[in-house]
C-alpha positions as CSV (number, residue, x, y, z in Angstrom):
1,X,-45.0,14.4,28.3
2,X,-41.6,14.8,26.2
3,X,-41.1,17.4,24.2
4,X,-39.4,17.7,20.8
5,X,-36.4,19.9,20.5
6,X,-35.5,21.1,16.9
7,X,-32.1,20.9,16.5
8,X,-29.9,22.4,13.3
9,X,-28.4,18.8,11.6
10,X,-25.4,20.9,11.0
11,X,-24.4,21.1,14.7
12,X,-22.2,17.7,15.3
13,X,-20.9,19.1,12.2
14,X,-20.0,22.4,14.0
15,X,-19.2,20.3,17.1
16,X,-16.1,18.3,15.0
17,X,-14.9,21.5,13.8
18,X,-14.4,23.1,17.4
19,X,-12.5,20.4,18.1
20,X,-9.8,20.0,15.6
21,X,-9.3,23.6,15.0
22,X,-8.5,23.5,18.9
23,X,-4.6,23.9,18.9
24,X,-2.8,22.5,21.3
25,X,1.3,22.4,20.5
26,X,4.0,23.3,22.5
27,X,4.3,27.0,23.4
28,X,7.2,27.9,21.4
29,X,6.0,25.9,18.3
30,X,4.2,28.0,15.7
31,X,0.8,28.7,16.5
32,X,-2.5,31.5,16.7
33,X,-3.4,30.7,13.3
34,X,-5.7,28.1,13.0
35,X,-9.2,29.1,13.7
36,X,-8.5,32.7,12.3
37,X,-8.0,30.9,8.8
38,X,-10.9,28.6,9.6
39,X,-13.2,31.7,10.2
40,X,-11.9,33.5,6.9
41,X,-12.3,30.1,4.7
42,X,-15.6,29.0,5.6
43,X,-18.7,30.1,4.4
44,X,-22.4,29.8,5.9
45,X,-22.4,26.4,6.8
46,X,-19.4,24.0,8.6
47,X,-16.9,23.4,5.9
48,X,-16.9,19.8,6.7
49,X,-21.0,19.5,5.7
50,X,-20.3,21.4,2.3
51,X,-17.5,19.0,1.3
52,X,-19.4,15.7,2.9
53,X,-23.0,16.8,0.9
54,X,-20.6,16.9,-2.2
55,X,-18.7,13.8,-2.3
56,X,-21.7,11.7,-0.8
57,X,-23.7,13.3,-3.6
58,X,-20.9,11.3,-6.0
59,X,-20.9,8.2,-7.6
60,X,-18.0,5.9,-8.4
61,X,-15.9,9.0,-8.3
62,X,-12.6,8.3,-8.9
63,X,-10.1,10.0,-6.0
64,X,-6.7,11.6,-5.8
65,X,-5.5,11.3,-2.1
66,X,-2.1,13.8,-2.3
67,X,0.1,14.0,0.2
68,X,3.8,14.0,1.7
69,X,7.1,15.4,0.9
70,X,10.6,14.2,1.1
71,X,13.1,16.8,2.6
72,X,16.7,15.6,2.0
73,X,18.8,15.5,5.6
74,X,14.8,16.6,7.5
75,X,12.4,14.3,6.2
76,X,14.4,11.3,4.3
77,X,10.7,9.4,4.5
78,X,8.5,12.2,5.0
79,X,6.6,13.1,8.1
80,X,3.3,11.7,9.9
81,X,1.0,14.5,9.6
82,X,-0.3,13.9,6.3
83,X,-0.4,10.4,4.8
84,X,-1.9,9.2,7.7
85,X,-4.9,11.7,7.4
86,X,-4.8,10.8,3.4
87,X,-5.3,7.2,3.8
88,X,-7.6,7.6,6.6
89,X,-9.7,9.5,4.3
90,X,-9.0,7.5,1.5
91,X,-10.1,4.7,2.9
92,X,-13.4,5.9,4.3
93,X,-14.2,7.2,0.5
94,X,-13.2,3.9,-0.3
95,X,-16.0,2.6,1.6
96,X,-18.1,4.5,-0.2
97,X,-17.1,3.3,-3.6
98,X,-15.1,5.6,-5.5
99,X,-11.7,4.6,-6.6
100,X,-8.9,5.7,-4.2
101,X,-5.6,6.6,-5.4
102,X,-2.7,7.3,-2.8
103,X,-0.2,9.6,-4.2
104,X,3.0,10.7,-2.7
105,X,6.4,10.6,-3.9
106,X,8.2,7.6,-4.8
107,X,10.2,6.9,-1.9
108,X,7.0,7.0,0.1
109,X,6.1,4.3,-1.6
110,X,6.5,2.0,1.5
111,X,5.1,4.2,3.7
112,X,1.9,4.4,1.5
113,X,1.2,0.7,1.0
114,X,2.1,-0.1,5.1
115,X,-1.2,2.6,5.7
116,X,-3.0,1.0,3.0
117,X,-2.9,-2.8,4.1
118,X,-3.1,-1.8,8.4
119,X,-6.4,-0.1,6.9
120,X,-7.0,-2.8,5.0
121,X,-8.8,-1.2,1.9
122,X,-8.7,-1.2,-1.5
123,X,-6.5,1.5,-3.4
124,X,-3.3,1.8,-5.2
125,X,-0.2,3.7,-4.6
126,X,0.8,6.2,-7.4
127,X,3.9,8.1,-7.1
128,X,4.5,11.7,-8.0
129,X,8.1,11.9,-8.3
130,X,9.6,13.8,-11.5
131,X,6.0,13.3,-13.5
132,X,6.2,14.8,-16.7
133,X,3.4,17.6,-18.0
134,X,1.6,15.7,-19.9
135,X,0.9,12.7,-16.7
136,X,-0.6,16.2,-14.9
137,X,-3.1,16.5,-18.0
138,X,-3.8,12.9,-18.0
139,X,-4.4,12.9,-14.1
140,X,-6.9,15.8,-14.5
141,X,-8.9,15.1,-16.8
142,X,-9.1,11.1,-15.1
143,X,-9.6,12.1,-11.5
144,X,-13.3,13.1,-10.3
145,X,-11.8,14.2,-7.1
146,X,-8.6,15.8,-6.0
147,X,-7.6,15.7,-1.9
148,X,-4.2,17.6,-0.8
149,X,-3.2,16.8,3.1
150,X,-0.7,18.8,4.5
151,X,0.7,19.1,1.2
152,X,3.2,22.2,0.5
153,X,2.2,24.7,-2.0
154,X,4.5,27.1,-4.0
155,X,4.6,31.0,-3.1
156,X,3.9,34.0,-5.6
157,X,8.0,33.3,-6.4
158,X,7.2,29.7,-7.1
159,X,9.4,28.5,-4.0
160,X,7.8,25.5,-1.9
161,X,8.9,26.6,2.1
162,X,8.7,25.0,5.2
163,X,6.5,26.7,7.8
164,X,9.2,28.6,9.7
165,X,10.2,30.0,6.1
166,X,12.9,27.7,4.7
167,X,12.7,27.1,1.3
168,X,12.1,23.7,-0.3
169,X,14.1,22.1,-3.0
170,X,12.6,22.5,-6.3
171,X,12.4,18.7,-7.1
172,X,10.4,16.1,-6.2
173,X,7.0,16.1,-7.0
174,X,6.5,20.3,-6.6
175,X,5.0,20.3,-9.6
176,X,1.8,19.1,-8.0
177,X,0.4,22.6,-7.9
178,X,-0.4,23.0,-11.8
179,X,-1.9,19.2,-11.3
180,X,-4.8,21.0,-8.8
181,X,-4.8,24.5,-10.4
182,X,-5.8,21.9,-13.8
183,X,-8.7,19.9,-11.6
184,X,-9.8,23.2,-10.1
185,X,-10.1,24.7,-13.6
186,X,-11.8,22.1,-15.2
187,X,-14.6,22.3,-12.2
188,X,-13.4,19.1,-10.3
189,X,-13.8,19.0,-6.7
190,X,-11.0,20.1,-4.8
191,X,-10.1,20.2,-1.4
192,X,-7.2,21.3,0.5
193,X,-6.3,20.3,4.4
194,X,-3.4,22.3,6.4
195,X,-2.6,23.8,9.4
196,X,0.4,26.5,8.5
197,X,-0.6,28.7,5.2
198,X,2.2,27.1,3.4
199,X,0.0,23.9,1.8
200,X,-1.9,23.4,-1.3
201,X,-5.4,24.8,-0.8
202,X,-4.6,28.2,1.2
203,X,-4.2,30.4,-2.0
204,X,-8.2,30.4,-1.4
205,X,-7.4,32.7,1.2
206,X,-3.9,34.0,0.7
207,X,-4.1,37.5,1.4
208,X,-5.5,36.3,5.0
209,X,-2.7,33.9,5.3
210,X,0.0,36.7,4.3
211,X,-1.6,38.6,7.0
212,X,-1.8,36.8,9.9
213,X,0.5,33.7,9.9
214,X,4.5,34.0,10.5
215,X,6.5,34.2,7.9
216,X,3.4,34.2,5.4
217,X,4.2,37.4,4.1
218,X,8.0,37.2,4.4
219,X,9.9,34.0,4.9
220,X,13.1,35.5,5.3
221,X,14.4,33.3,2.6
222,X,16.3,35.1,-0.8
223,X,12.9,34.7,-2.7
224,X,11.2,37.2,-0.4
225,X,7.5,35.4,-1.8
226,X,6.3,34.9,2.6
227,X,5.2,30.9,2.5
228,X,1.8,31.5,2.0
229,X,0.6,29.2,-1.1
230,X,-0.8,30.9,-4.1
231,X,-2.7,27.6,-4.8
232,X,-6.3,27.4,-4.0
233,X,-8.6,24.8,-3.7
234,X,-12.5,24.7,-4.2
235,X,-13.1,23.7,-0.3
236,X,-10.2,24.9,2.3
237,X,-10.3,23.4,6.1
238,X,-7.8,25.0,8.2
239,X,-7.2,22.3,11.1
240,X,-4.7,22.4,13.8
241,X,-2.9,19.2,12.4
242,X,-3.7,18.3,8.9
243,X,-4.2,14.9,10.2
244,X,-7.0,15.9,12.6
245,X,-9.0,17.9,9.5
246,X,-8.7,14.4,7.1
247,X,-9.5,12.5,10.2
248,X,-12.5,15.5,10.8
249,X,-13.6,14.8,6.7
250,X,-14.2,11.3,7.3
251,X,-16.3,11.9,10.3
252,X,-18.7,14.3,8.2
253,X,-18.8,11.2,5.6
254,X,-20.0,9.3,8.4
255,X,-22.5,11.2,9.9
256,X,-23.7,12.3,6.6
257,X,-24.3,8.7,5.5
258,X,-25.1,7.5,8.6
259,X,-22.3,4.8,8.9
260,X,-19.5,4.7,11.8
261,X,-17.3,2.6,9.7
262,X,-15.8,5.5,7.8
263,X,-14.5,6.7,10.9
264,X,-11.5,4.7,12.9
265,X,-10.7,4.7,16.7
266,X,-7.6,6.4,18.8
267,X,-6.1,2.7,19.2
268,X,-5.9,2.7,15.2
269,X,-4.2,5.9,14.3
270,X,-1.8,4.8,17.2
271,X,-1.1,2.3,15.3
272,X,-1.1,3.8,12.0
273,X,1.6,6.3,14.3
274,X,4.0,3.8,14.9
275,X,3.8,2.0,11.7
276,X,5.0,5.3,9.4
277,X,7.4,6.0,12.0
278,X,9.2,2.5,11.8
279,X,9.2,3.3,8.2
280,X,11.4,6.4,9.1
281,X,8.4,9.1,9.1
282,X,9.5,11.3,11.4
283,X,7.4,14.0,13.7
284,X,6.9,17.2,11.9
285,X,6.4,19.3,14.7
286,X,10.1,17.8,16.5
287,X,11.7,15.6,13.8
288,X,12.6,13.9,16.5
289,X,12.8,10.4,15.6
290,X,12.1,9.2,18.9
291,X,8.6,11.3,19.4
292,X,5.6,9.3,19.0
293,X,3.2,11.9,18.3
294,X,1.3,14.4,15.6
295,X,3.1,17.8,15.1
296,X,4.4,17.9,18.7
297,X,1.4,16.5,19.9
298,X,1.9,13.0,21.9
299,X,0.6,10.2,21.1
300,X,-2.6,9.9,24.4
301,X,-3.3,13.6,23.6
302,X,-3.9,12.8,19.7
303,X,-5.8,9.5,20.5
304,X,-8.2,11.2,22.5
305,X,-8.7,13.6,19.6
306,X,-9.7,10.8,17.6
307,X,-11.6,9.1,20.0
308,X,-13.5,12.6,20.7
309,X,-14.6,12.2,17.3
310,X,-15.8,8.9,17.8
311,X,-18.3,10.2,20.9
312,X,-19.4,13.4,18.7
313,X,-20.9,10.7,16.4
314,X,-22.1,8.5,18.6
315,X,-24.0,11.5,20.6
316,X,-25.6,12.8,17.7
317,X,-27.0,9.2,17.1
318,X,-28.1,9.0,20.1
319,X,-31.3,10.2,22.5
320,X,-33.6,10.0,25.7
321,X,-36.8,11.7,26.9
322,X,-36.7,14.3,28.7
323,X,-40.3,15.3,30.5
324,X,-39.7,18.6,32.1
């Protein structure tokens, strides 16, 4: 006769999270950090299950997908890990039914609308650049739902760094902090995806982050603020490419609604890869225009990452007898 097994529903939850808090970039690329910040963010259940139960318990929310960063003679289009997670996300909350807004800054703007029609969902593209106080006030108290992927915070100084300390340009869209400080203040849901201490969402734990990552405490830079980001977030998920924790997100959504099309496949993000990096994206972890990877990360190895995700769903929904 088979027997029943009871099994905790949160374990493929736990399963996802092993995997994409699993670092694996190139030995002398920053690194050592990830499930330290993981351990110190999360409370008693997988972070991913706490912010799925939330947004699937929404209705016709409307959604703030945030994202990217232009770094004059670096980044002239931005850099892969983060607006791919962000509309990879976005589109599965699409699929859902809330309203999905892709925000970067303007010269993104390309960038944003290639994701959005390869994915082929509905959302529009808002840009961030030079917004004016009042737009931050308007966007708060419009959006249900505010999502920041591996988008750079400000330090205790007020600086925006990179994550091997040098400091940002104070134009753009860095701003953006006071927009997720409003939304977290006015009890929206917020939720902040990184990997280095320096984005938007790692204030939640920015004591830990000053402790433990490099250059968190002191970037080296004239400001002496460390990178570590004084802006917290309602639900922080520490993953060892942004990418892989939006790409994790969407998974949850999936599982916790029971429906595989929120997720998408290796073969897609490949795609998704090589579409941003035509655009100019460049590799964060290289900037090395002719990488075709995720923070250092090639292509095959972050495909399989994806596709991992794929079998960790497909497992769960799966079973056989098993009689002694």
């Amino acid at each position: 006769m088979a027997k029943n097994v009871a099994v905790d529903p949160r374990s493929p939850y736990e399963n996802i999270e092993r995997l994409v808090t699993t670092e694996m970039r190139p030995h002398n690329m920053v690194q050592g950090h990830i499930r330290p910040l993981y351990e110190f963010a999360r409370g008693e259940n997988p972070i991913t299950y706490d912010i799925s139960q939330e947004i699937l318990g929404m209705k016709n929310a409307k959604v703030a997908m945030l994202t990217g960063i232009i770094v004059d003679g670096y980044l002239p289009a931005g850099e892969v890990d983060g607006p791919i997670g962000a509309a990879v996300l976005g589109r599965a909350m699409s699929l859902l039914g809330h309203e999905v807004d892709i925000m970067m800054e303007g010269d993104m703007g390309d960038v944003a609308n290639r994701l959005i029609d390869t994915l082929g969902f509905e959302a529009n593209f808002v840009h961030t650049t030079d917004r004016s106080p009042q737009d931050l006030m308007t966007w708060a108290d419009h959006y249900d739902v505010a999502v920041t992927v591996e988008k750079i915070g400000r330090n205790s100084k007020g600086i925006r760094h990179s994550v091997m300390g040098s400091p940002l340009a104070q134009s753009g869209d860095d701003y953006i902090d006071d927009f997720i400080v409003a939304m977290t203040e006015k009890g929206k849901l917020t939720i902040g995806i990184g990997d280095g201490g320096n984005e938007i969402g790692f204030g939640k734990i920015y004591d830990k982050v000053q402790e433990i990552v490099l250059f968190g405490a002191d970037c080296g830079c004239p400001c002496g603020g460390g990178i570590a980001t004084t802006t917290a977030t309602k639900h922080l998920f520490s993953a060892a490419v942004s990418n892989f924790g939006a790409y994790a997100v969407a998974a949850a959504l999936a599982l916790g609604s029971n429906n595989r099309e929120l997720m998408v496949d290796g073969s897609t993000v490949k795609t998704l890869i090589e579409g941003t990096v035509a655009l100019g994206c460049l590799d964060g972890g290289t900037v090395d225009p002719s990488f075709i990877g995720d923070d250092g990360i090639p292509i095959d190895a972050v495909m399989r990452v994806v596709d991992q995700l794929g079998s960790i769903y497909d497992q769960w929904n799966n079973s056989f007898d098993r009689h002694f």
